[in-house]
MARNU-831119 format. One record per residue (C-alpha): residue in three letters; x, y, z negated; residue number from 1. Coordinates in steps of 0.001 Angstrom, whole numbers. Each point is the difference from the previous one (the first is absolute). Example, Ala and Ser with C-alpha at 12.3 -4.5 7.8 and 13.67 -1.06 7.14 Angstrom:
REM MARNU-831119
{rec ala, {12300, -4500, -7800}, 1}
{rec ser, {1370, 3440, 660}, 2}
***
This chain:
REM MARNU-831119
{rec unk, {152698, 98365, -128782}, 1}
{rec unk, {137, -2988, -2316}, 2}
{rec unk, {2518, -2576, -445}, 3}
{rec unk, {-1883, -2196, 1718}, 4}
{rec unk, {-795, 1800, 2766}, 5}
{rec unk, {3785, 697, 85}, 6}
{rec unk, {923, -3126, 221}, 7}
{rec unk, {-2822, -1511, 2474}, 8}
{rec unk, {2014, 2974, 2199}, 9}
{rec unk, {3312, -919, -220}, 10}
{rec unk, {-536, -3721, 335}, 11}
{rec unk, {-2450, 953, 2980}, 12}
{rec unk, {2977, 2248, 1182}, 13}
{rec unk, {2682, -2651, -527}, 14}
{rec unk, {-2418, -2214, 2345}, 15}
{rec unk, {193, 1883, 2467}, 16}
{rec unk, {3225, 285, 496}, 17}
{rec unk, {929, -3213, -241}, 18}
{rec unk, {-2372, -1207, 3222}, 19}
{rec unk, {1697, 3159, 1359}, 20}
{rec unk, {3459, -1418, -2}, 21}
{rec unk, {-1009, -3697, 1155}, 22}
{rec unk, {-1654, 2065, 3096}, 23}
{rec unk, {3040, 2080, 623}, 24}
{rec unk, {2278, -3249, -105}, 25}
{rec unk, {-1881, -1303, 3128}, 26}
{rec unk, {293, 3588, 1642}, 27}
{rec unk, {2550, 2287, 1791}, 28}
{rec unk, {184, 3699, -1248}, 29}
{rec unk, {182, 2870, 2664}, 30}
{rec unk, {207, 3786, 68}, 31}
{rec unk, {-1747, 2468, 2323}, 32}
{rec unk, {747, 3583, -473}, 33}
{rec unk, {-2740, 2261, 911}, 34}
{rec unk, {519, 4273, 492}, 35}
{rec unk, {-2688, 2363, -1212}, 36}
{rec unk, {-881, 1742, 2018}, 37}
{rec unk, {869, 3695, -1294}, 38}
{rec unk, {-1914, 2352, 2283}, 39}
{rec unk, {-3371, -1732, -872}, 40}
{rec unk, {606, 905, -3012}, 41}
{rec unk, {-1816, 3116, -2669}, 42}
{rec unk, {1496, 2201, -1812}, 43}
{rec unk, {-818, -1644, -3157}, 44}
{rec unk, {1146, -3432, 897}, 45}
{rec unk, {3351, 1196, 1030}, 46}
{rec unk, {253, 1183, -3409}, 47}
{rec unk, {-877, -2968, -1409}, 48}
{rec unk, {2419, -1820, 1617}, 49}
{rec unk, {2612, 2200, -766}, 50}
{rec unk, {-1009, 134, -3715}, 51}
{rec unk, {366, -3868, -517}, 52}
{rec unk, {3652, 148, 695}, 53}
{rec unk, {906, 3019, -1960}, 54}
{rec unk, {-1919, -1676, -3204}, 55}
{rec unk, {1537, -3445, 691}, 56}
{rec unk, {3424, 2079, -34}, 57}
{rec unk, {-1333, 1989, -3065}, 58}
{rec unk, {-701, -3521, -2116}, 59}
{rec unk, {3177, -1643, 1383}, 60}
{rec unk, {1824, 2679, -1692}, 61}
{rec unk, {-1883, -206, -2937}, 62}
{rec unk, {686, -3151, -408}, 63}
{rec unk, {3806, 317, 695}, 64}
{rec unk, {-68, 2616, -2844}, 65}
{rec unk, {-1984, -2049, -2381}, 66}
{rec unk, {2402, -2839, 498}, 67}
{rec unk, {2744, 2259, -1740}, 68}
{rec unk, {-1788, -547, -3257}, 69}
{rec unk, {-2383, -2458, 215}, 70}
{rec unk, {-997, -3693, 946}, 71}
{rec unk, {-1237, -449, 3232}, 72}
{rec unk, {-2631, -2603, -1552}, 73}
{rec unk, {-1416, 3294, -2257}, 74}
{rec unk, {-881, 1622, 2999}, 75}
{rec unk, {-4050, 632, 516}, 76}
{rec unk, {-308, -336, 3698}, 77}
{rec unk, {-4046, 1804, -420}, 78}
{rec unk, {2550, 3169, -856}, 79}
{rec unk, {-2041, 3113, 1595}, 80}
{rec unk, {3050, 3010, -403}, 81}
{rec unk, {3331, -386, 513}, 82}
{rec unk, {3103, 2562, -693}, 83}
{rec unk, {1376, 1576, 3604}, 84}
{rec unk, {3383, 1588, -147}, 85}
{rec unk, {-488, 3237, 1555}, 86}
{rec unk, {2795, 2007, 2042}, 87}
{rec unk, {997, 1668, -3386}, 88}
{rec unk, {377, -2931, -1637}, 89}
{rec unk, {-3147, 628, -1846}, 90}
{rec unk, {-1731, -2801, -921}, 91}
{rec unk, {-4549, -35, 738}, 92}
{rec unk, {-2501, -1951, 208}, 93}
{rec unk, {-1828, -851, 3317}, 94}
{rec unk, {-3272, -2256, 31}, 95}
{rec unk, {-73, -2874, 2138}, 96}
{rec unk, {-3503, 722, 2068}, 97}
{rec unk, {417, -2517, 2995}, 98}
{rec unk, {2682, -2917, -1132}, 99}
{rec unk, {-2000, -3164, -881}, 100}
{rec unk, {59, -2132, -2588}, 101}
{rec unk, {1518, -2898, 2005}, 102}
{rec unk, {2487, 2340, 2028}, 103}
{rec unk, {1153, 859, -3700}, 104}
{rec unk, {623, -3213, -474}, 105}
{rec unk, {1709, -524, 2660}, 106}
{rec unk, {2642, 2912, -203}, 107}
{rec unk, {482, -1278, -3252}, 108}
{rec unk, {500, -3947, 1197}, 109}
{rec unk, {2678, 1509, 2503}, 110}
{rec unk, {2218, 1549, -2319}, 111}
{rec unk, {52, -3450, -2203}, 112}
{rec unk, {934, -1777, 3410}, 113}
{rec unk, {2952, 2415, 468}, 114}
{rec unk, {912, -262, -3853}, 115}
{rec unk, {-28, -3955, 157}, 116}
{rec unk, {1863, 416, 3473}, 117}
{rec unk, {2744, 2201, -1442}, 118}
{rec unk, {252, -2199, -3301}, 119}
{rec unk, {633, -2612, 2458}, 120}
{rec unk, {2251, 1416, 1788}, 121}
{rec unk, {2515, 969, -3375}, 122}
{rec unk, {-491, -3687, -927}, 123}
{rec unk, {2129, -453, 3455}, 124}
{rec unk, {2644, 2201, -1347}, 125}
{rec unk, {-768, 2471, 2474}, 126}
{rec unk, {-32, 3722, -1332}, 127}
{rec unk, {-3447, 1588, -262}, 128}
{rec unk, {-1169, 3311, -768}, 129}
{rec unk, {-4013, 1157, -1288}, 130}
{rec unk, {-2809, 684, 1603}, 131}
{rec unk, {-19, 3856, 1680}, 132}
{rec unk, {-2745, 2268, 209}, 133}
{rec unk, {-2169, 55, 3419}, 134}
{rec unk, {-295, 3498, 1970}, 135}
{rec unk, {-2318, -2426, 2380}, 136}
{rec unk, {-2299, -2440, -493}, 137}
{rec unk, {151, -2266, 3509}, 138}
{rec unk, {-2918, -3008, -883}, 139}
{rec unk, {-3115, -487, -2055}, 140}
{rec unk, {-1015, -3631, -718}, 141}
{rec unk, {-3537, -909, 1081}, 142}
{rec unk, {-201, -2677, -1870}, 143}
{rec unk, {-3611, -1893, 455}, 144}
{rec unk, {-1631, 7, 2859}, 145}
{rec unk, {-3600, 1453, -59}, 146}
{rec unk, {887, 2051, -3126}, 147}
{rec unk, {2951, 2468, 695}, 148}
{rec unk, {-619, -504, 3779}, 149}
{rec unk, {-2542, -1488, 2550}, 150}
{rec unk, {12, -59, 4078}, 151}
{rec unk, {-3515, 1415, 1158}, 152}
{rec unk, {281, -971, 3612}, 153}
{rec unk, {2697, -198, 2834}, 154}
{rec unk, {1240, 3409, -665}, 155}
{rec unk, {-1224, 1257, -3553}, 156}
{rec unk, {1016, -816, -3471}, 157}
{rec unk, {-322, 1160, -3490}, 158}
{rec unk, {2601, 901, -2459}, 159}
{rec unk, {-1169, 496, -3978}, 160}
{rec unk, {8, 3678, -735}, 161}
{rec unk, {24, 1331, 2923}, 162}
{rec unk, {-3514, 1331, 1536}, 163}
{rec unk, {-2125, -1732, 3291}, 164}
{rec unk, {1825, -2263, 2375}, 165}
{rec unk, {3188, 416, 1578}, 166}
{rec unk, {1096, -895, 3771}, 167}
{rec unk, {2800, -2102, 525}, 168}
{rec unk, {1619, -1338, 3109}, 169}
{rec unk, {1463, -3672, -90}, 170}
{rec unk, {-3125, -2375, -1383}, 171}
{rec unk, {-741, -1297, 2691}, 172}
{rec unk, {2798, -2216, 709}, 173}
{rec unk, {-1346, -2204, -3021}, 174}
{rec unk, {-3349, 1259, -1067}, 175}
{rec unk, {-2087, -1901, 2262}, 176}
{rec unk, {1797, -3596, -521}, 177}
{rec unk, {-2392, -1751, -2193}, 178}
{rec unk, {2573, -2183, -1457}, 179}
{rec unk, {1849, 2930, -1686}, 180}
{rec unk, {-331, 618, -3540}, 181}
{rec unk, {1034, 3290, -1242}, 182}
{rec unk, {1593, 727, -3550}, 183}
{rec unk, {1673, 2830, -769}, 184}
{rec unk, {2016, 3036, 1445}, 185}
{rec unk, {2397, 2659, -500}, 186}
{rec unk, {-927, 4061, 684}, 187}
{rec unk, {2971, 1275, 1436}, 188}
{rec unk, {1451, 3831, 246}, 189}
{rec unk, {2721, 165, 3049}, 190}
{rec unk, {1050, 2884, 1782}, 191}
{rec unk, {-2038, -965, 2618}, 192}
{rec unk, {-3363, -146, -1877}, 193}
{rec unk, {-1997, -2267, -2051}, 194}
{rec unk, {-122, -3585, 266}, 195}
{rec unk, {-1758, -3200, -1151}, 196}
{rec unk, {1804, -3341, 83}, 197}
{rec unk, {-2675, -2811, -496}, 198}
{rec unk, {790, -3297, -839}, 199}
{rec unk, {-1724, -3102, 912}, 200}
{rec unk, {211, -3155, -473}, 201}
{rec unk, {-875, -2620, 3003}, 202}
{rec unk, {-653, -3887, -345}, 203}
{rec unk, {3393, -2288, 1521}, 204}
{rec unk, {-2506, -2054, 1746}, 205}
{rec unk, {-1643, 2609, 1695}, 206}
{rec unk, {3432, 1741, 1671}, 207}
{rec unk, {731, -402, 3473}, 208}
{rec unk, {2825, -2514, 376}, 209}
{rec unk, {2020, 1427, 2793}, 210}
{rec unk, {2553, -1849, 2399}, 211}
{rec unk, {3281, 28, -1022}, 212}
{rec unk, {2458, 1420, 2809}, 213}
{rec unk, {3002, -2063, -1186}, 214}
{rec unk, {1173, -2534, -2471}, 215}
{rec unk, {1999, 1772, -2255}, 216}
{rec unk, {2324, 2660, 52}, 217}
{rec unk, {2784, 1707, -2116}, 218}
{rec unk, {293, 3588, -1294}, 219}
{rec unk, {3985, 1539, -548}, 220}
{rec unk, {-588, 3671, -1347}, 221}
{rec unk, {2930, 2307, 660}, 222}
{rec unk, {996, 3305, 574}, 223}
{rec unk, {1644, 425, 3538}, 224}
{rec unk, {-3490, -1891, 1149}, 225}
{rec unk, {-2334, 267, -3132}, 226}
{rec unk, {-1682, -3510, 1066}, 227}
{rec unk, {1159, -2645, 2198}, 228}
{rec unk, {-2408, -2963, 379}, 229}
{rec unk, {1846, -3265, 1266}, 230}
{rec unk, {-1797, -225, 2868}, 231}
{rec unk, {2343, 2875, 1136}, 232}
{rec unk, {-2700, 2810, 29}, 233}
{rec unk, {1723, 3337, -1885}, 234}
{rec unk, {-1889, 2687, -2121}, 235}
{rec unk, {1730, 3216, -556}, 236}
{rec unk, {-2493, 1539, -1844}, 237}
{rec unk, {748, 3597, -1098}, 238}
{rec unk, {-2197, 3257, -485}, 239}
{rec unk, {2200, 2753, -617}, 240}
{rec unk, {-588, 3387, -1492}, 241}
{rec unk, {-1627, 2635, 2261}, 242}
{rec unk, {977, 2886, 1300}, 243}
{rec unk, {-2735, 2180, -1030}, 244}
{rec unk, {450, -2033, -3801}, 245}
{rec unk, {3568, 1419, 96}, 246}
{rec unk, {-863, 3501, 1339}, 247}
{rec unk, {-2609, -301, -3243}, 248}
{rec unk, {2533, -963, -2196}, 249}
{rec unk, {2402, 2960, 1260}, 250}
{rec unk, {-3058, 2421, -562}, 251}
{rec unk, {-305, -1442, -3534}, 252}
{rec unk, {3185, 345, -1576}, 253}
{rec unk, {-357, 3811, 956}, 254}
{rec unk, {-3026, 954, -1256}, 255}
{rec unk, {-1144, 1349, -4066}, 256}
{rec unk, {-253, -2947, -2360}, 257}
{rec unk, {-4064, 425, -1048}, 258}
{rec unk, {-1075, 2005, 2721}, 259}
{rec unk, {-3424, -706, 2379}, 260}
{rec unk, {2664, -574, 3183}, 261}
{rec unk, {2156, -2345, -2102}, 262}
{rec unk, {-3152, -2259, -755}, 263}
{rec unk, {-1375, 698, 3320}, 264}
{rec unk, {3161, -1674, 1976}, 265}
{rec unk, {586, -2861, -2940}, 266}
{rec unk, {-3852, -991, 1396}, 267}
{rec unk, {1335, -206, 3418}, 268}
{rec unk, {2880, -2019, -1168}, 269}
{rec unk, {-1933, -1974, -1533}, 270}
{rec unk, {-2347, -382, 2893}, 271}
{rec unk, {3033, -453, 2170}, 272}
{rec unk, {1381, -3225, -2242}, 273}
{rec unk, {-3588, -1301, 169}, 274}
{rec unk, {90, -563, 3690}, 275}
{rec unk, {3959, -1949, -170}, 276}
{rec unk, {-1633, -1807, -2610}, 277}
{rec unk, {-2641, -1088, 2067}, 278}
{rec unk, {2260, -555, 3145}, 279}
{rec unk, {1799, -2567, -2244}, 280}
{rec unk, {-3303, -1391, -1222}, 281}
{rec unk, {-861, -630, 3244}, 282}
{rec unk, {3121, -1949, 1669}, 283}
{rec unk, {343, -2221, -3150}, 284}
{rec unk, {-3115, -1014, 407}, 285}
{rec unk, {417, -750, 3622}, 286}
{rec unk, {3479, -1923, -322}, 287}
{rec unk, {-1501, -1891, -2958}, 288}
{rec unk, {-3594, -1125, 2188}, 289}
{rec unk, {2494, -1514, 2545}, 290}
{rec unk, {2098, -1856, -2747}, 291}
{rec unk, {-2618, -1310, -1423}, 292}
{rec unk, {-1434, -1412, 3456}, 293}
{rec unk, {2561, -2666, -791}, 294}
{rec unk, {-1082, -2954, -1658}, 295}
{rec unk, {3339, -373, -1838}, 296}
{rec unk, {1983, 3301, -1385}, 297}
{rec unk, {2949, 89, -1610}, 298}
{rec unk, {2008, 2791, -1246}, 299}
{rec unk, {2598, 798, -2793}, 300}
{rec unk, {-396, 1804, -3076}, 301}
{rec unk, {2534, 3355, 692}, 302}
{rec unk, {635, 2467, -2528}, 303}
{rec unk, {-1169, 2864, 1725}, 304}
{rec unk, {-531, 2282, -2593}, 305}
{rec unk, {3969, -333, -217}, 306}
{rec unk, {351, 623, 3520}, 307}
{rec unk, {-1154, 4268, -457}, 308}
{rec unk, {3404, 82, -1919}, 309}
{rec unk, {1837, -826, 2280}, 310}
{rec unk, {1701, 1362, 3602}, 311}
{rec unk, {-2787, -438, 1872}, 312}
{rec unk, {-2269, 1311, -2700}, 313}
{rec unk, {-1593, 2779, 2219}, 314}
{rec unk, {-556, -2253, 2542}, 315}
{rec unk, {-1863, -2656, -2478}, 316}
{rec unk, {-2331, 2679, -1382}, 317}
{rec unk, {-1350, 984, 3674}, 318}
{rec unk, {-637, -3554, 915}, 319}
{rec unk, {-3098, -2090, -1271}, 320}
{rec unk, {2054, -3262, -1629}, 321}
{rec unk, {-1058, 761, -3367}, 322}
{rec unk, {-4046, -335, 1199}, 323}
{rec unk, {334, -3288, 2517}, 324}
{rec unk, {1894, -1571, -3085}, 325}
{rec unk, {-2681, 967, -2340}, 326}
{rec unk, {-3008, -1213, 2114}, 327}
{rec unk, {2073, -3664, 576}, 328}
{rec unk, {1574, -964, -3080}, 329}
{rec unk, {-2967, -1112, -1608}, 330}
{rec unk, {-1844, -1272, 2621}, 331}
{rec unk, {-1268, -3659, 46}, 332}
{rec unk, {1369, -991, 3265}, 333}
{rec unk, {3641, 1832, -412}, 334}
{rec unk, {2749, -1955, -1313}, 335}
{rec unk, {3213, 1957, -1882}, 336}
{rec unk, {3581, -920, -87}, 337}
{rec unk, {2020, 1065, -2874}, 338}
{rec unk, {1970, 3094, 1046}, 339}
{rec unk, {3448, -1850, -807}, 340}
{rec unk, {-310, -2372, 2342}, 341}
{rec unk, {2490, 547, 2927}, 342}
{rec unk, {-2468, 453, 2823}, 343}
{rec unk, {2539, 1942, 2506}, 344}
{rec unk, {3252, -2185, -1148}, 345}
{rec unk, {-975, -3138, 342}, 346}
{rec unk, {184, -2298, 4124}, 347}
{rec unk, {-2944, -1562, 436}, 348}
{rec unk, {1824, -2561, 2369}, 349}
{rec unk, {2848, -852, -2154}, 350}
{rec unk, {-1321, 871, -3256}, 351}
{rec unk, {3197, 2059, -1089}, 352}
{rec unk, {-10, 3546, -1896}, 353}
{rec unk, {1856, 2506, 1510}, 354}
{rec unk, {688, 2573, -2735}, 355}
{rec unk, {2023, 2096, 2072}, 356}
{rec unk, {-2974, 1879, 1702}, 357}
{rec unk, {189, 3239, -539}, 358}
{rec unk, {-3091, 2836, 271}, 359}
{rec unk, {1775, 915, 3809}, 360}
{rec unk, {-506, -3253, 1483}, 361}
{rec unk, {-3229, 797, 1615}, 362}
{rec unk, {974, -3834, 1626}, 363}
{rec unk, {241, -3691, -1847}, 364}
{rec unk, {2748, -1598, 1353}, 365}
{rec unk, {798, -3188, -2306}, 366}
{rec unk, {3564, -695, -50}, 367}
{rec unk, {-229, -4050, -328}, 368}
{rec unk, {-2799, -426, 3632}, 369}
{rec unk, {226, 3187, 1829}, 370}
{rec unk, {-4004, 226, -1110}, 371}
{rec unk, {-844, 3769, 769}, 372}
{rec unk, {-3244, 1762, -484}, 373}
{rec unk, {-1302, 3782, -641}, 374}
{rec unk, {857, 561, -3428}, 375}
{rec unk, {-3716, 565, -1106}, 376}
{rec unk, {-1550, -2253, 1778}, 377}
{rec unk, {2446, -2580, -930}, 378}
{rec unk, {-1078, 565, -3544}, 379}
{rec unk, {-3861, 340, 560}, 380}
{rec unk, {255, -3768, 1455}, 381}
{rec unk, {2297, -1269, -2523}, 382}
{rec unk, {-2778, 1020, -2520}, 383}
{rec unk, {-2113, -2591, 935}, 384}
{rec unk, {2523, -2562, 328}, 385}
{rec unk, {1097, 598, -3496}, 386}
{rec unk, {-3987, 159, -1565}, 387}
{rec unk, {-487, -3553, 1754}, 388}
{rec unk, {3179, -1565, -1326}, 389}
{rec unk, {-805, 1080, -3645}, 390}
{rec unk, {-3665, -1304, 468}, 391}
{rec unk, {923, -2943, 1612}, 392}
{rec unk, {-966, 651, 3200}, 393}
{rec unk, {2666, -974, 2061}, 394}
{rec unk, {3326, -2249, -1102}, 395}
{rec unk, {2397, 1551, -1995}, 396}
{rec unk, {3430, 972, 2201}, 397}
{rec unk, {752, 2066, 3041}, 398}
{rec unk, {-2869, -171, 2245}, 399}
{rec unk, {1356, -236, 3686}, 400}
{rec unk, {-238, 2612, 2256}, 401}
{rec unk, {1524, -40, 3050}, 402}
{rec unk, {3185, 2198, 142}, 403}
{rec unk, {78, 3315, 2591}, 404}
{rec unk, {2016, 2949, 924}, 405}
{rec unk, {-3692, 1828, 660}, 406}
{rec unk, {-2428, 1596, -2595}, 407}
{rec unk, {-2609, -2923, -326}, 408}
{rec unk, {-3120, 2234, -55}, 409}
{rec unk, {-566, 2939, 2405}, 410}
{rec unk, {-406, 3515, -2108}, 411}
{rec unk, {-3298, 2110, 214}, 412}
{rec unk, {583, 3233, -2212}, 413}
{rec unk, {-3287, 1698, -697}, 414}
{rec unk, {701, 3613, -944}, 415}
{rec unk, {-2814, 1412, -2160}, 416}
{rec unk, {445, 3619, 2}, 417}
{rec unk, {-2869, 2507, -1437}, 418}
{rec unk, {-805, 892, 3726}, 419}
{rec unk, {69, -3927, 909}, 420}
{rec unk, {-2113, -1480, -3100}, 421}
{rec unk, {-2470, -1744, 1848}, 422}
{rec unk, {2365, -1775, 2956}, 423}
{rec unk, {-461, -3124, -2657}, 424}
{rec unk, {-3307, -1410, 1824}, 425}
{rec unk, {733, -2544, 1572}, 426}
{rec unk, {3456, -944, -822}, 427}
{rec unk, {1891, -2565, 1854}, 428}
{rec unk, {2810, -2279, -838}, 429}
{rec unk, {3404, -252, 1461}, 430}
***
């Protein structure tokens, strides 16, 4: 290729994605994960699949070991062989048959996001360690649409380098909206099987505007209840470990490091951490669709990651805080109070701080008005007030609430146990 043939190709490429991102600023992104269907599958295309992850593991580990030596901006990404450490320690080369040149690329991109996102991190002051090997490889990039990947019909796609079509179940929750544009996707390898997560992209104007079912509303996360809305509806939203994952684990620590049975029952734990995994997918997503059904939202920015290190620790890692936080903090329509202001202390009828609350109080009482109110729901409203006075929204000062003996909002606790995931639809407000 010439020069300027080079360069007609790289202007024509920086072109394109420049009408690309004035598209995507007028659009909202969303993901549909599709399953392939692994009993319609051959022999050889099982194979296939399995081969992309074990090279994508191979070059990730070539790369790690290159590092040791080398600049990462030396590295030829149209490399063919790479050096696999063997279980001798030995040291051969395999050929990369089936990893494309984009997926290469993209194994590659991901360990310069993790190096930038440590190097970030020790900028922070926070300790940080290197990059370890992989014994798995969980996600390929498919990163253009068309090349590494197409959808064929309403239950048939293609993946680059791996033979004929492939059935998947899922597409047809988006594939036949003609307002959907797809981009790219993400081959997955869980214990469950083989997925496809599919992104598309979906013009603001053309989304459904739905009917809000309140106002606004106010979001205290906690342990004892992990979310308590003001509007006095509870959440205690926990998936704890199985029986059958325990009885797995048991099995596990008695059996031969390196033997068949060993790898046999870490696949079943695996499988087995898949499906709590999923459970807590599943009610985060269901407490966060009826949050945002509020117009207004308003929560505070907790430390939870702090929170595992504590007493309740256990208790924080079975529940699904971590994920409702994650899918709200961001979001255009969710407003965030600093996590210092004094949500539970302070009377929203007399505007004084009572700093001699205490973890046990499960009860506000405010020593100047007799103001009481459940302890979390107390804070979950005084969220809101305290957003509004900072923006202006109402005047500055106590804001007058009349003074009772009696909770102020009746309590609805929603338990959300594995067995009782779906009770969520509809929910109803105290």
């Amino acid at each position: 290729m010439t020069d300027d043939k080079r360069l007609a190709k790289n202007n024509k490429i920086r072109e394109k994605g420049k009408e690309t991102r004035l598209r995507r600023a007028s659009q909202s992104c969303f993901t549909y994960t599709v399953k392939i269907d692994e009993s319609s599958l051959s022999k050889k295309q099982k194979e296939q699949l399995k081969m992309l992850f074990v090279e994508a593991k191979w070059l990730y580990n070539h790369i790690l070991n290159y590092l040791e030596n080398n600049d990462i901006r030396s590295f030829d990404t149209k490399i063919k062989t790479v050096s696999v450490k063997t279980k001798d320690g030995i040291f051969i080369d395999k050929e990369l048959k089936y990893i494309g040149a984009q997926m290469k690329q993209a194994v590659l991109t991901g360990i310069l996001n993790n190096i930038k996102a440590l190097s970030a991190l020790k900028k922070n002051g926070r300790k940080v360690g290197k990059l370890k090997y992989l014994s798995e490889y969980k996600s390929i990039d498919l990163q253009q649409y068309g090349n590494t990947y197409k959808i064929l019909s309403d239950s048939r796609i293609k993946i680059l380098r791996v033979s004929g079509k492939i059935r998947v179940n899922g597409l047809k929750q988006f594939i036949n909206d003609p307002d959907i544009e797809i981009a790219n996707a993400k081959l997955l390898n869980t214990p469950r099987g083989y997925y496809v997560a599919i992104t598309c992209f979906k013009s603001k104007d053309k989304i459904d505007k739905k009917e809000y079912i309140g106002n606004e509303i106010g979001i205290d996360m906690g342990v004892k209840d992990s979310i308590t809305l003001s509007n006095g509806l509870k959440f205690k939203a926990y998936v704890e470990e199985t029986e059958r994952l325990k009885k797995l684990q048991r099995k596990l620590s008695r059996q031969v490091k390196g033997s068949n049975n060993r790898r046999k029952t870490v696949k079943l734990i695996g499988r087995e951490y898949q499906k709590i995994t999923n459970h807590k997918n599943d009610q985060a997503n269901k407490i966060v669709s009826y949050i945002l059904s509020f117009e207004h939202i308003y929560m505070q920015d907790e430390m939870i990651s702090n929170w595992h290190k504590g007493l309740f620790g256990r208790q924080v890692q079975h529940s699904v805080l971590g994920r409702v936080k994650a899918k709200l903090i961001n979001h255009p329509r969710v407003e965030v109070l600093d996590r210092s202001a004094p949500t539970t202390k302070y009377c929203p009828n007399c505007g004084n701080i009572n700093n001699n609350i205490t973890l046990a109080d499960r009860i506000y009482i405010c020593p100047i008005c007799g103001y009481q109110e459940d302890r979390d729901i107390h804070s979950a409203k005084n969220m809101i007030i305290m957003i509004k006075i900072i923006n202006g929204g109402v005047p500055r000062g106590p804001r007058k609430l009349k003074a009772d003996t009696s909770f102020k909002t009746p309590v609805e606790t929603v338990n959300l146990t594995v067995a009782e995931a779906g009770r969520l639809q509809p929910l109803s407000c105290g």
